[in-house]
N, C-alpha and C positions, 0 to 999 in steps of 0.2 A: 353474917353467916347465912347462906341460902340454905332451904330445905333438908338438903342431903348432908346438912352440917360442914360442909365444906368450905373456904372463904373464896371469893372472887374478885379475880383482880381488876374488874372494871370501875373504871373511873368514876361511876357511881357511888360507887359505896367510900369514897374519899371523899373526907370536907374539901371544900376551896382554903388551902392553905393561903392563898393570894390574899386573902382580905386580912388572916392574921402579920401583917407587913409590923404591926406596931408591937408585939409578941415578939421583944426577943431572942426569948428564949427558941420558941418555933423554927426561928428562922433558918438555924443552921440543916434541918429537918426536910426544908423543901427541897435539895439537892436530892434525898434518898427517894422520895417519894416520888418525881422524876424520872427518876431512873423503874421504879417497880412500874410506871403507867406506863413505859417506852416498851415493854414486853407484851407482843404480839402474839407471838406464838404458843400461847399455853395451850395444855393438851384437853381438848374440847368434851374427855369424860367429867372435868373440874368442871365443868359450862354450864349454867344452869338454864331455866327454859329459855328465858327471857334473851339469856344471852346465845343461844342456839335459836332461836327467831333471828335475829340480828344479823348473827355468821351467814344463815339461808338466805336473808335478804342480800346481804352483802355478794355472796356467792353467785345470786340472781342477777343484781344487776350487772357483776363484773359479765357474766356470761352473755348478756342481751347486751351491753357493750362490743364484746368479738364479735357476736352475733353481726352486728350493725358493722363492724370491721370491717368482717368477710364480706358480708355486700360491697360496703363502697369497693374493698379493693378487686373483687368481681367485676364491679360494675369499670373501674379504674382499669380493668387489665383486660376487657371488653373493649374499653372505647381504645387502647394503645394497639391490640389488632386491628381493630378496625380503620386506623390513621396508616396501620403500618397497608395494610390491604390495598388503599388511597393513594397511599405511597408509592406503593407496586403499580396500581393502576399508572397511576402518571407516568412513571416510568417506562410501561406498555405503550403508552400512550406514545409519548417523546419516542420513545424507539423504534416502533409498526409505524406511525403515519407522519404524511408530510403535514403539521398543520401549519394554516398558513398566520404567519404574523405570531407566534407562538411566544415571542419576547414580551411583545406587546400586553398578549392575552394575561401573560403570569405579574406582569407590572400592575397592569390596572387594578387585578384579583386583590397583590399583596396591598397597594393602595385604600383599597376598600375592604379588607378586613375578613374576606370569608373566611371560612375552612378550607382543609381539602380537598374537600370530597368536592366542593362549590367551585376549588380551580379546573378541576377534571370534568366536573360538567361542562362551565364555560369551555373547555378542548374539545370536549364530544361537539357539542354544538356548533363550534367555529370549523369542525374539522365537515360535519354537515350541509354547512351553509346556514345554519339559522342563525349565528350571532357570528357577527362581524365586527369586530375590535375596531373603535376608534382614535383617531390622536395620533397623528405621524411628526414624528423628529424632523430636525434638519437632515441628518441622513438619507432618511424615507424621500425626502424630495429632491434630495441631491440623486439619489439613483433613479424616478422617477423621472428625473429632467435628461439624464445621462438616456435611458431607452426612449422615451420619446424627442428626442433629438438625434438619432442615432439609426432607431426603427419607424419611429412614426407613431402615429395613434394605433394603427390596430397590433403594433407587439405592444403599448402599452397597455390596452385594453387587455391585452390577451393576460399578460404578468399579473395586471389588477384582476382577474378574475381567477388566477390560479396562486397568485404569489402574495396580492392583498397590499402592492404597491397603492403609492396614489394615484387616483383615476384624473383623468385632463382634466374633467372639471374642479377638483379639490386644488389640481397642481396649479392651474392659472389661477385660483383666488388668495392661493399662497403663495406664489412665483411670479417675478417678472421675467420676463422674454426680451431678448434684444433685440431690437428694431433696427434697421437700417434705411434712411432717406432715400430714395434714387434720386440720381442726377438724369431727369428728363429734359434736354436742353442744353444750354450752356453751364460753366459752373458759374451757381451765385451763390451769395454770402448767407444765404439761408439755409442751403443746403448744411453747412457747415454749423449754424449754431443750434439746428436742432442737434442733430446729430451729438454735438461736444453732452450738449445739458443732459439727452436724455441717457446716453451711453456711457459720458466719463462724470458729470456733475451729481447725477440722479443717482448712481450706484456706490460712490466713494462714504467711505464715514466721514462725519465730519471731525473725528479724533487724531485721523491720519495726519502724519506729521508732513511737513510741505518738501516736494522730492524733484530732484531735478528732472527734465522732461526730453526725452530723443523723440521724433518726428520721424517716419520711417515711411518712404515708398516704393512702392514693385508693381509689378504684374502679375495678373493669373488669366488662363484660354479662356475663352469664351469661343459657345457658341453664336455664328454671325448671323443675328435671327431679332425681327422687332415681336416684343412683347405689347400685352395691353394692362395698363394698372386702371385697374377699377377706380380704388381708392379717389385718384386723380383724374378719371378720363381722358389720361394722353396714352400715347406710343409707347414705349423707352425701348433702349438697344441702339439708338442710333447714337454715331457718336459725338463727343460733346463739341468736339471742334467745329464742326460744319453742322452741327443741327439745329441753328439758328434759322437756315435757308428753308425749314417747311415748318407748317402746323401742324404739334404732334395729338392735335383734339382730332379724331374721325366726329367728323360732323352728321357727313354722307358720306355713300358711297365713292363719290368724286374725291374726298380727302383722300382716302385710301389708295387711290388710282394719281393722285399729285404727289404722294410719298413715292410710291413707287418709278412714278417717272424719275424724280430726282435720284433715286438712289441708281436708275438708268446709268443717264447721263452724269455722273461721276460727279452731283455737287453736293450729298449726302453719303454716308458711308453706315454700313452696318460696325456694328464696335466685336473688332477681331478679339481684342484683349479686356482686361477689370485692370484700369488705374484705382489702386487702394493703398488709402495714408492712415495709416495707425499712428498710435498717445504710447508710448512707454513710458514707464518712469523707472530711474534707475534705485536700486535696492528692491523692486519687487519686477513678480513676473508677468505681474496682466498685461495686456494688450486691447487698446480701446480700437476699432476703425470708426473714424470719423469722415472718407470720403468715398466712396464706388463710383467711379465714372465711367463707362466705356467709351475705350478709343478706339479711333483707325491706324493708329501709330505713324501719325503723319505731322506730329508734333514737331516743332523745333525747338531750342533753345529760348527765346522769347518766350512763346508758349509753355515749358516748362517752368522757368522762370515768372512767371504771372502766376501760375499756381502756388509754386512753393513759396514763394511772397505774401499771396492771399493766408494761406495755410496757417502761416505765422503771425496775423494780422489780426485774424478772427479768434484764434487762442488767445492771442492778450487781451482784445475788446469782450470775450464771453466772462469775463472774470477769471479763467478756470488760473492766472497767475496767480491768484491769492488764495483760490482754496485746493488748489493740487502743486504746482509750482511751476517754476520759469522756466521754458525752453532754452535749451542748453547746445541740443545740436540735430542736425539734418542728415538721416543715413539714407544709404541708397547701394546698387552695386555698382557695375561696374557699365552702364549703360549713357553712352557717349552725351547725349542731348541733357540728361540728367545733370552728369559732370558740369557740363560747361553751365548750365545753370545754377547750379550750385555754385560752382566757381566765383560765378559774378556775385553773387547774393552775396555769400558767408565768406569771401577771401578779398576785402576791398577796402577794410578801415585798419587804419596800426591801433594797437591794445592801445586806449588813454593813457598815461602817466598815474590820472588819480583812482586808477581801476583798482579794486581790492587786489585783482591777480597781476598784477604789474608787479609787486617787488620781488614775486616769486619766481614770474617765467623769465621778466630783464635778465634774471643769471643765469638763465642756460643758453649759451651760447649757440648759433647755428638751427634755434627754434624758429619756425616764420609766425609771427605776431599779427597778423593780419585776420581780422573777423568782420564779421557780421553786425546788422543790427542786434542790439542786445547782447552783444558779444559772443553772437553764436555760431559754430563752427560744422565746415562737413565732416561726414563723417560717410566709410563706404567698410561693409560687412567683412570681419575677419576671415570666417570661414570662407566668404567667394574670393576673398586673395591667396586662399590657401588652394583651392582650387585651380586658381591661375597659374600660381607656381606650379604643381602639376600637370597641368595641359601645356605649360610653357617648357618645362624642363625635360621628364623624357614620357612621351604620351606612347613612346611602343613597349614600354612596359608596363602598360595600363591597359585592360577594357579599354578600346579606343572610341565604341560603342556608347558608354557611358560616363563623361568626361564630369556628370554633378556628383559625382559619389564623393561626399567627405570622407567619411572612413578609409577609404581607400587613398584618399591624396594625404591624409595623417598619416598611413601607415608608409608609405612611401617614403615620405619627409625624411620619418624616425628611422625606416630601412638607409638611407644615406648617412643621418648621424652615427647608427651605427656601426656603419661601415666604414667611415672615418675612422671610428675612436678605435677600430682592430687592427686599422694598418698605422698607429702612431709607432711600435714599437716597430716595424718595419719602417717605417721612412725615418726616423733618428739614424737606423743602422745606414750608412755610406753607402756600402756594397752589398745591399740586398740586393738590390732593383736596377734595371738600368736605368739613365738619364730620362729616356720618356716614359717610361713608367712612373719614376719620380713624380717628372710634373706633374700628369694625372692623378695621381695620389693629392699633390701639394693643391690641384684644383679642386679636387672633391674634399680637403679638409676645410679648405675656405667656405665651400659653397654648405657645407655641414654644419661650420658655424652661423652662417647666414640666416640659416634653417632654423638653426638651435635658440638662436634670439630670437624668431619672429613668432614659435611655433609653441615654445615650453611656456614663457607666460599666460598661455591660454589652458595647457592641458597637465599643467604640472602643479598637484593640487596641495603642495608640501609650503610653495613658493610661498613666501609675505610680499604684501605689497611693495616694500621698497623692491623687492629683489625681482619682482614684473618689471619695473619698470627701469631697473638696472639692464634688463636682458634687451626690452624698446629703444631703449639710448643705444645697446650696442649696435643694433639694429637701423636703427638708423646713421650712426657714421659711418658703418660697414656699406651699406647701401648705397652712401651717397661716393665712397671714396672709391668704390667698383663701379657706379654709372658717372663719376667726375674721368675718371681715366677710361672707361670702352666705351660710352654712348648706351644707347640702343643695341648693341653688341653684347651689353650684359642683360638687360632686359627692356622689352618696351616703355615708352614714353608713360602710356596708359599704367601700365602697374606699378613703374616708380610713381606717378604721383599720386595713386590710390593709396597703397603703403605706408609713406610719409604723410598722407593726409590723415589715415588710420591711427600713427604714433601721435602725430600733433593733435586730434581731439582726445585722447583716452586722458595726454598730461592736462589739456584744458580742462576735460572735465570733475577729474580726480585735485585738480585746482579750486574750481568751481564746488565741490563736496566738503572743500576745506573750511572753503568762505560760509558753505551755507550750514553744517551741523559737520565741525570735525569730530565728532564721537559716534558719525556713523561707519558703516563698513561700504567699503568701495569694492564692488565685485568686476571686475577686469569684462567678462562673458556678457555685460549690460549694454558694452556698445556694438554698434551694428545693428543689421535688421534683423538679426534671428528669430524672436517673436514672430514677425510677422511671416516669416518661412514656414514658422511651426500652426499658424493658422492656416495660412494655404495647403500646410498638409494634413489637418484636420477639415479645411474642407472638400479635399478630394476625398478623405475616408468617409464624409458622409455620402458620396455619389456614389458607393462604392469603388471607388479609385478611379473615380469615372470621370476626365476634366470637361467633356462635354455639355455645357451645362446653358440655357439662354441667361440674359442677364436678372431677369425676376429669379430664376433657380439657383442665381449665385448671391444673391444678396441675404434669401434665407438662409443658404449654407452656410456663409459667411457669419450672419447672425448666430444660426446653432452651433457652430465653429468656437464663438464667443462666449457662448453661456456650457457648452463640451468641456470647455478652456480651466472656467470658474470651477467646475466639478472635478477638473482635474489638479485646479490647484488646490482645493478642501484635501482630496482624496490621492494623493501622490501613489499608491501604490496602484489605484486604476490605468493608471498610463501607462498605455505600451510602446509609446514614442515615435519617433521616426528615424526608420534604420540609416539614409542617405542623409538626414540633417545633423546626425550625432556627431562627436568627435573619436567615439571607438566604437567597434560594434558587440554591444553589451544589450541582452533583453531586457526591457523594462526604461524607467527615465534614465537619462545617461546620466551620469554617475559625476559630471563635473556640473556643479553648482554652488553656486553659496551657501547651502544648507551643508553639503560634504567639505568644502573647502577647506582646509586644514591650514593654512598659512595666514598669520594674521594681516587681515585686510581691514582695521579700522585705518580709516584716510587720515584721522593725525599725529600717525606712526610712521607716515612716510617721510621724509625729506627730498621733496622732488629737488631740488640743487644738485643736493649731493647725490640723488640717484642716478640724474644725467651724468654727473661727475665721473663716478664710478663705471659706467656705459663707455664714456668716452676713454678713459685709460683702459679698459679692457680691449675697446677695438685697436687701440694703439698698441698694446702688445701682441694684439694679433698678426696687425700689417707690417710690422718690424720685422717678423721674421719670413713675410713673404717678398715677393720681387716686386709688388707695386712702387711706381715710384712715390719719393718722399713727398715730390709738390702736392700731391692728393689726398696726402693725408695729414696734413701742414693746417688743422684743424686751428689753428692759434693765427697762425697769417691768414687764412682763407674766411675766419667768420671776426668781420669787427666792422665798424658801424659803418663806414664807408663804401664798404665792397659791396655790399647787398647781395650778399649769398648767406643764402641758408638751405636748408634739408628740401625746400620746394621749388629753387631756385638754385640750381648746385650750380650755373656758370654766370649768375647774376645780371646786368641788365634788366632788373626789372624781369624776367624772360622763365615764365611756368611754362612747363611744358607736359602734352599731355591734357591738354584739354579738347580737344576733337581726335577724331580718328588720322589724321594725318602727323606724321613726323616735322610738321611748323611749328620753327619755336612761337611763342605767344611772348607780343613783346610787353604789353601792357595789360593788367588783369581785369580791369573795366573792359579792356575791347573782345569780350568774346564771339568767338566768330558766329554767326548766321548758318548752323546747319540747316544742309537744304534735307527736304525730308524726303523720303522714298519719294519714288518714280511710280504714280498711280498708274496698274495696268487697266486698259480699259475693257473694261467689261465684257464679254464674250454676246453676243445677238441671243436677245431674249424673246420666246414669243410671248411679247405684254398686248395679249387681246383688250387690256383694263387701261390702255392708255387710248383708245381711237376718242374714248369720250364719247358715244354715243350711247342711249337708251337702248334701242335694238340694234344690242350688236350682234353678228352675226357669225358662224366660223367663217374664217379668211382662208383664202387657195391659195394652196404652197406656191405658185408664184405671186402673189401681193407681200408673204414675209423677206427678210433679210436673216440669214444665222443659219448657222449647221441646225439642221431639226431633224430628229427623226423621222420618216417617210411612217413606219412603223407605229411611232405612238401617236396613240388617239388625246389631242388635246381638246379642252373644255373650252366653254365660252368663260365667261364671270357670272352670269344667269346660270348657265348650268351647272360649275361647280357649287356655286351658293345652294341651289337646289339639290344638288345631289350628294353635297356632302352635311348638310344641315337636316336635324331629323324632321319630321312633319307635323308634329308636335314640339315646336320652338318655343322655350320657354319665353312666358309672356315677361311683361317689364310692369314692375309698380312705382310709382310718385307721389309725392306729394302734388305734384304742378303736373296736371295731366298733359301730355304731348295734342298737338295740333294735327289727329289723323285725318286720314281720308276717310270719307264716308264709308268706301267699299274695302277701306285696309284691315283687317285682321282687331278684332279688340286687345287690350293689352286683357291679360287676365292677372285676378289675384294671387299673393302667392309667398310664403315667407324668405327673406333674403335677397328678395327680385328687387334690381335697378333698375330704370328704363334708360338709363346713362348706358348701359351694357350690352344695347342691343341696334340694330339697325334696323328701318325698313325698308327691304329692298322688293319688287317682284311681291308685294303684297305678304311679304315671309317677313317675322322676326327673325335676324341674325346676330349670333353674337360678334359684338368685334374683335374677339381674339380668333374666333375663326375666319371673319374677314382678312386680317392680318395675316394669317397662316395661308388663307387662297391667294393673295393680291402682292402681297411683300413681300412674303416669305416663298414665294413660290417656287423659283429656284435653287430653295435652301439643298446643301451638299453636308450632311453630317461629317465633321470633322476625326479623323483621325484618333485614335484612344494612345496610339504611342506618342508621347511628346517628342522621341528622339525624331518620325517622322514628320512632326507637327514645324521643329524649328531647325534642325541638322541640316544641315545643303548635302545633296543628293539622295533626298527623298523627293517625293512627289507634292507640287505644291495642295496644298491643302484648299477646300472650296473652290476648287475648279472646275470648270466643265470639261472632260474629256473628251476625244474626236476619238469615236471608236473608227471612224473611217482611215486610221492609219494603220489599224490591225494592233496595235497594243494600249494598256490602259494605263501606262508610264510616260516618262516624259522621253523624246527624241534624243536628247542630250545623256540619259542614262544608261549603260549597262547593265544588263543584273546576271547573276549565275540563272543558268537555264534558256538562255536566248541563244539563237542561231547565227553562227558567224560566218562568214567568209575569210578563207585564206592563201595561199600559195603556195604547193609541196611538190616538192621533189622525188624524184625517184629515178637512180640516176643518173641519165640524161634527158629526161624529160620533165616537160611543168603542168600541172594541171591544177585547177582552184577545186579545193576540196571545202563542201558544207560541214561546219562540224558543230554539236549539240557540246553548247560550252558546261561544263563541271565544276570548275573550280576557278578563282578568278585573285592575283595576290598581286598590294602596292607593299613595296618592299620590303618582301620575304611575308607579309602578314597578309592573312587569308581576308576575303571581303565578300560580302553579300551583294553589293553593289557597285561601279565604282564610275565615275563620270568619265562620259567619250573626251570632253576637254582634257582632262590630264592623261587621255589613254593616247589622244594624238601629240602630246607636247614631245618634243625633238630629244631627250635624253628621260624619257619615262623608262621606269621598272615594271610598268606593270606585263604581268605574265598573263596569259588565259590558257587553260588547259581544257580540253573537248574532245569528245568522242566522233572519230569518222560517219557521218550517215553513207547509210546504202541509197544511191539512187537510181533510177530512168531515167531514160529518152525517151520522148512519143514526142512523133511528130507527124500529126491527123494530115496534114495536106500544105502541099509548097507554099501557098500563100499563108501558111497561118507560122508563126514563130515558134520553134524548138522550146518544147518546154518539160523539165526537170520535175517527176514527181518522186518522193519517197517510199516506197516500198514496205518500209515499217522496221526494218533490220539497217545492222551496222556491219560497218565492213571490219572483217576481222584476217587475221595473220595467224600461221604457226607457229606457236612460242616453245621451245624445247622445256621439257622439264628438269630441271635442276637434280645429277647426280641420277640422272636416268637419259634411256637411250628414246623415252615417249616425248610424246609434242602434245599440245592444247592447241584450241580456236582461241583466240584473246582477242578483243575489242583495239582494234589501233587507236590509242590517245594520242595527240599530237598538244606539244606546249609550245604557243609560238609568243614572240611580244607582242604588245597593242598595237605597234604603229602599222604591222601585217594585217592586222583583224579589219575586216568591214563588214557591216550589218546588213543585211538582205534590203533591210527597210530603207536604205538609201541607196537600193539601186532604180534608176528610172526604168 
């Protein structure tokens, strides 16, 4: 009992019942007492001091507790604006400015743990310039390599300094670059093995599983220009054939002046063209070049054949058969000297008996079995037969203008199948049509399906394997039983046996996929040369579309082309393709690939037996129901071991045809014939002051030259162009092995990057010798043409020639073009008089032309038409001894024309349209 007499329930004033545990009695006791200590809330007038001290403390501390609460969560809901502020900021940030590399900056941030507010500074700062983010991705240097291969260093420079790409020096110590050998000289075997190691051996993983390998050759322009490689201290440009005949080291200036004689006199050539041989392997899309040579395209057969021999020679001796895989086969297009070396090479030994592919092909009857060393076969580009068929079939419902557009020779194709499959239900009907309409329907159903087998295994991407090569079989007995029965009448030598050679590598190599991993996928689109089409047109996009290029500028493009290639195979959606190499015209990569391909192409899903199988009965249901006779398609009598006829050999004897440009059969396949190679024209009269060979030499008087020369231009010595086109301040040359000067010659000075290999001394002057080469060789360089169609189409203007302005035109004699002055014969009438007329318009039959050659305008049953406007002319005739002569006035002669549905007249310009064999051109009158 406290003071106030009152009791208190605190737990003081209660014994520890706990200890009386041995107090039975107690025990049941401690439940209640429990229960009275559990009561909190008595009312605090019962509370005596002691326990009102307690309550206040109590009261205290719970209050300096929220007390401390409210802070932290003050301080708690302080720091959550203030993150949320940061927040906002970054947000600001990201959305007002470009910072550069901005992915980067927030990676590293989170990496390393700041705050906030720490990521928004480093953006302030980066967005400044003070801090610069390091550590670039594969990405970074995948686009990195894509703009400086594309623009050069100073758009890289430029993107590194606003976009935070990698700068040249980062990229070449993370990058390699593709290099390409020049062929200075003849080809050797070195050329070749760097080239394989450091372009296809040095780049490949060594995980890459081992893939079959096509060998691919072409051309691209060049310009006809000798370069100088440092590197090497020779010439190059010259081409490989005949540049045995000089020394391409400039020693002196006399070397210079001995090249140039030779390339005179016609026993050196500048290289017109780039021979280049690319590595494919099939199942992927790189593309290695392993050769650049420039030619004069005076190659034959032999000649091509030595190469493509070598080619194949140096792959198996680099190794690269064991750590990339076997050459399989040799594409090429449709280029005569090529063929027939090919021919010989790859179509000469019968398949072994104990060959892996022997039990396979033995059963398809009418296959020709004949390969190569290592069992390898030609092979010539799909899409450029597709093309042929097009130029061959009807070219005036084409751009006649531009005969390489694939899209366009696809769309054609399928416009015929088309058209076939609409008029079925009309030609079943009897009495639609009449009888020749018939036939023409029953020609174009045939030639439809001819189409539909050669054309749908390539673009029809639903097809499985078997069913490609179900549609090649039909393809080829269709082919062979329409040129067994019309010759050349159905199509040329050349394109049947491009064709058939086309069907007969895809079975060999889809053979060959079986033997070496049948659980891979066989993609139809790997044979041929396309790759390397899609390079040459990745390196004209580097020139900006520009093919005029010398041969140092085409080996880099080439090369950037290469590593362009790699970025676009990482990065498929950067490629915006090639509109004329596609097979439809769709922006972006064309859409038929093995990655879209829909049809199952793993290679040992097919049954090639039975695919041919299936080929063959289908052509035979075809021909049944047309008029060929049966002998032709007597597929069972016509291929059996005796005859020796098969798909290459459709009238046997031993007897391919179609290996030169002439219609001889070829009776034996070893004897290919000896193309003779163009007819060298000789050289137009040059004035080579660099050839007299003396020290002072002197300008020469126009009568001591030979050659049309301008009376007009002021030509130089070799002293004086060196002099006047070299600055005065010639950069000096450094060595290690100082040169043997003259006392009074110029010192070499010091200098970073200086060779003394790079310079001459001529006239007491450092010159370089690539501008020696540019004054001395290159001297009557003629910049080539930017239109290819004028570069290579007949009736254009030859290209690198020297023009005779002395004939009053800068065309050739032989060509017409709209805008030229004609002579004709008119009427009016009973009189005749020759009227000048300013030609307009100019059409070979019925189709308008911009040009058209005087040959076919004079040929005895030509169409061609010329339509021109009358000139107004004079007579003056100054004095009896001088000849009548005819000048223009400036007007035409014009007629009253009535106006139509009126009683008014006009002045109208008299047009007259006469044929060519009327027209004669001023310029051939004497």
């Amino acid at each position: 009992m406290d003071q106030t007499g009152s009791h208190s329930p605190s737990t003081s004033q209660f014994p520890d019942f706990r200890a009386l545990d041995q107090n039975c009695a107690c025990i049941s006791l401690y439940g209640k007492i429990t229960l009275v200590k559990s009561v909190t809330h008595t009312n605090y007038q019962y509370l005596g001091l002691v326990h009102m001290r307690d309550t206040v403390k109590k009261h205290a501390n719970q209050l300096n507790q929220l007390k401390l609460q409210t802070c932290n969560d003050s301080r708690r809901y302080m720091n959550a604006l203030t993150q949320l502020d940061d927040y906002n900021r970054l947000l600001m940030a990201i959305s007002e400015n470009d910072i550069p590399r901005i992915h980067q900056v927030i990676n590293i941030a989170l990496r390393n743990g700041p705050s906030i507010r720490e990521v928004v500074n480093k953006l302030e700062d980066a967005l400044e310039g003070v801090y610069r983010p390091r550590g670039y991705g594969a990405g970074d240097f995948d686009i990195a390599t894509l703009v400086f291969r594309l623009g050069g260093h100073q758009l890289l420079f430029a993107l590194n300094q606003k976009l935070n790409i990698p700068s040249l020096r980062t990229l070449c110590a993370n990058s390699t670059f593709t290099s390409l050998m020049p062929t200075i000289g003849p080809i050797r075997n070195k050329q070749y093995d760097q080239n394989i190691q450091t372009i296809v051996l040095d780049t490949r993983l060594d995980s890459l599983p081992l893939r079959g390998v096509s060998f691919m050759i072409d051309e691209i322009a060049l310009e006809e220009m000798a370069v100088h490689f440092r590197k090497f201290n020779k010439v190059g440009g010259l081409c490989w054939k005949h540049s045995h005949f000089v020394d391409p080291v400039l020693r002196t200036r006399d070397s210079a002046v001995s090249i140039a004689q030779k390339l005179h006199e016609g026993h050196v050539h500048l290289g017109k063209e780039l021979t280049v041989i690319g590595v494919s392997c099939f199942g992927e899309d790189e593309i290695y070049p392993i050769l650049a040579a420039p030619t004069c395209k005076m190659e034959d057969a032999l000649d091509m054949e030595r190469i493509l021999a070598q080619t194949v020679e140096r792959w198996n001796s680099s190794g690269a058969v064991t750590s990339v895989g076997p050459a399989w086969s040799f594409a090429t297009d449709g280029d005569a000297t090529r063929r027939a070396a090919g021919h010989k090479l790859f179509v000469k030994t019968p398949l072994a008996p104990d060959s892996p592919l022997y039990g396979t092909l033995i059963n398809m009857p009418g296959l020709n079995l004949f390969t190569g060393a290592g069992e390898m076969t030609l092979d010539f580009d799909f899409k450029h037969i597709f093309k042929s068929y097009e130029e061959a079939a009807v070219t005036k419902l084409l751009y006649p203008d531009d005969p390489q557009d694939v899209p366009r020779a696809v769309e054609l194709m399928l416009a015929i199948i088309e058209f076939s499959n609409s008029q079925l239900h009309i030609s079943n009907d009897s009495f639609s049509m009449d009888i020749d309409t018939r036939a023409d329907v029953a020609s174009i159903n045939l030639l439809s399906k001819l189409l539909e087998s050669i054309l749908m295994p390539f673009i029809h991407v639903d097809l499985s394997l078997s069913q490609q090569f179900e549609h090649l079989s039909r393809y080829s007995h269709l082919a062979f039983s329409f040129f067994h029965a019309h010759h050349r009448s159905f199509m040329s030598y050349q394109l049947y046996y491009n064709t058939q050679t086309m069907t007969k590598n895809a079975i060999f190599c889809l053979a060959k996929q079986q033997s070496l991993d049948p659980y891979s996928p066989f993609f139809l689109g790997d044979v041929g040369d396309d790759p390397l089409k899609l390079l040459f047109g990745c390196t004209r996009m580097i020139g900006g579309h520009n093919s005029a290029c010398s041969y140092a500028q085409a080996l880099d493009r080439l090369a950037a082309a290469k590593d362009i290639n790699g970025v676009f195979k990482c990065h498929p959606e950067l490629d915006p393709g090639h509109r004329r190499l596609k097979l439809t015209r769709h922006e972006g990569v064309d859409h038929i690939n093995r990655e879209i391909w829909k049809g199952d192409i793993i290679s040992s899903r097919c049954d090639l037996p039975l695919s041919w199988r299936k080929g063959h009965d289908d052509a035979l249901s075809i021909l049944t129901t047309s008029q060929l006779n049966h002998t032709h398609y007597a597929y069972a009598e016509l291929f059996t071991a005796t005859s020796g006829i098969d798909m290459l050999r459709p009238f046997g004897h031993n007897k391919y045809l179609g290996i030169s440009n002439t219609d001889d059969e070829l009776a034996d396949p070893s004897q290919v014939p000896r193309l003779s190679p163009p007819i060298p024209t000789s050289p137009t009269a040059q004035f080579l002051e660099t050839v007299l060979g003396e020290d002072d030499v002197e300008i020469a008087g126009p009568g001591e030259l030979q050659g049309d020369i301008d009376d007009e231009e002021v030509m130089l010595t070799f002293q004086e162009a060196l002099i006047n086109d070299s600055p005065a301040d010639a950069p000096p040359a450094q060595s290690n092995q100082p040169l043997a000067l003259d006392p009074q010659s110029p010192p070499l000075l010091q200098g970073p990057g200086i060779c003394p290999d790079d310079y001459l001394l001529y006239n007491r002057r450092w010159i370089h010798k690539q501008m020696v080469c540019h004054l001395v060789i290159n001297k009557d360089f003629i910049l080539k043409s930017l239109n290819r169609l004028e570069r290579v189409r007949a009736g254009y203007t030859k290209v690198n020639k020297r023009i005779d302005m002395s004939a009053g035109r800068i065309t050739e004699q032989n060509l017409f073009l709209v805008g030229d002055i004609f002579l004709t014969i008119l009427r009016s009438a009973q009189t005749l008089s020759i009227g000048v007329l300013h030609s307009t318009t100019a059409s070979l039959n019925g189709i308008s032309r911009s040009s058209i050659n005087t040959g076919v305008m004079k040929a005895p049953k030509t169409t061609v038409k010329i339509t021109g406007q009358l000139l107004s002319i004079v007579s003056t005739r100054p004095s009896p001894d001088i000849l009548q002569v005819f000048l223009w006035d400036g007007g035409y002669v014009t007629a009253h024309s009535l106006i139509q549905g009126s009683a008014q007249s006009t002045d109208c310009v008299v047009v007259v349209t006469v044929r060519a064999p009327s027209v004669t051109s001023p310029y051939t009158i004497g």
